[in-house]
C-alpha positions in Angstrom: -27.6 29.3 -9.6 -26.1 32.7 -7.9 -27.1 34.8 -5.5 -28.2 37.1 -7.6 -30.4 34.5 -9.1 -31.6 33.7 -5.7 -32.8 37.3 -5.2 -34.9 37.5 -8.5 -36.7 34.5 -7.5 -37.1 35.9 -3.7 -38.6 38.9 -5.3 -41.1 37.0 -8.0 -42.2 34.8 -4.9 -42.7 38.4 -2.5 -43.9 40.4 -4.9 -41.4 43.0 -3.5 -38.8 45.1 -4.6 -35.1 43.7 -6.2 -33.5 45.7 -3.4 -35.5 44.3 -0.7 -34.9 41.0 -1.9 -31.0 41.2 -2.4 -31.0 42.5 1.5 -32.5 39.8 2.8 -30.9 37.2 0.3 -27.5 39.0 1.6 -28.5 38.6 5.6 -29.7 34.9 5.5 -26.0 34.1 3.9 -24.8 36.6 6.6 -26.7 34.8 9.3 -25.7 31.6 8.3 -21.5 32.2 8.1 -21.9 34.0 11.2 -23.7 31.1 12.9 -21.3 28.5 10.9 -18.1 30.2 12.4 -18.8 31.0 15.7 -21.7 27.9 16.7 -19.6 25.4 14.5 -22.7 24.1 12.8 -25.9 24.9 11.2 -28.7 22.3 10.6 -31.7 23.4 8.3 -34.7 20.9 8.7 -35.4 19.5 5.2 -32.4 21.0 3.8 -29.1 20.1 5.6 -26.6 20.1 8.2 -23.4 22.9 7.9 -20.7 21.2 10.1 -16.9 22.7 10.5 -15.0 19.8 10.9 -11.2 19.4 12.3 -8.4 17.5 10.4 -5.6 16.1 11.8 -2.1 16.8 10.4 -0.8 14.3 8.2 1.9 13.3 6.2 2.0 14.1 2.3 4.5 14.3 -0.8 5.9 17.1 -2.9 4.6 15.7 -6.4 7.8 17.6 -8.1 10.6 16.6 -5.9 9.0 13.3 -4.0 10.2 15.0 -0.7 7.7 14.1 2.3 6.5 16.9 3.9 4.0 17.3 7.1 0.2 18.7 6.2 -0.8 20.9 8.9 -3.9 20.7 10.4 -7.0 22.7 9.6 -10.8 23.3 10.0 -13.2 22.1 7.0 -16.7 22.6 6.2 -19.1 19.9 5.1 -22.6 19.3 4.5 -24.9 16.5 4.5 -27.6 16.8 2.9 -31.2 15.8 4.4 -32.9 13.3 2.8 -35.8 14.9 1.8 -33.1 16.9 -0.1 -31.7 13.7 -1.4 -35.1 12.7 -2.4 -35.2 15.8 -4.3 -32.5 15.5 -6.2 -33.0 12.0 -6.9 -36.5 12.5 -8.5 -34.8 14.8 -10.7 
């Protein structure tokens, strides 16, 4: 599924208009990195938890010359699903 996707099914549920719908598609995903970068974490009831996550530097290996080399550290995002979302997808 795509955003653009998401929007057509925005506008059949609203009964509005395709632009409408992309806006407001666009500013929820807007919302949501905003509040992802600067809060750290986003938790949707029923739907998930958005959490940026710190890794450590660690040790790894140049696959074409077998030369160790240090991994530097870095933020990640994960999410965990809820489990009425695991339900979900689990009833198929």
């Amino acid at each position: 599924m795509t955003k653009a996707d998401l929007a057509d099914l925005v506008q059949e549920k609203l009964s509005c208009q395709k632009k409408h719908a992309v806006e407001l598609v666009d500013l929820t995903l807007d919302i949501l990195k905003d509040a992802i970068a600067t809060e750290g974490h986003v938790k949707v009831s029923g739907f998930g938890n958005f959490v940026v996550r710190k890794k450590a530097d660690r040790n790894g290996r140049n696959p074409q010359t077998g030369e160790t080399i240090t991994i530097t550290s870095r933020k990640v995002l994960t999410f965990k699903p809820s489990v009425i979302l695991k339900t979900r997808v689990n009833q198929g």
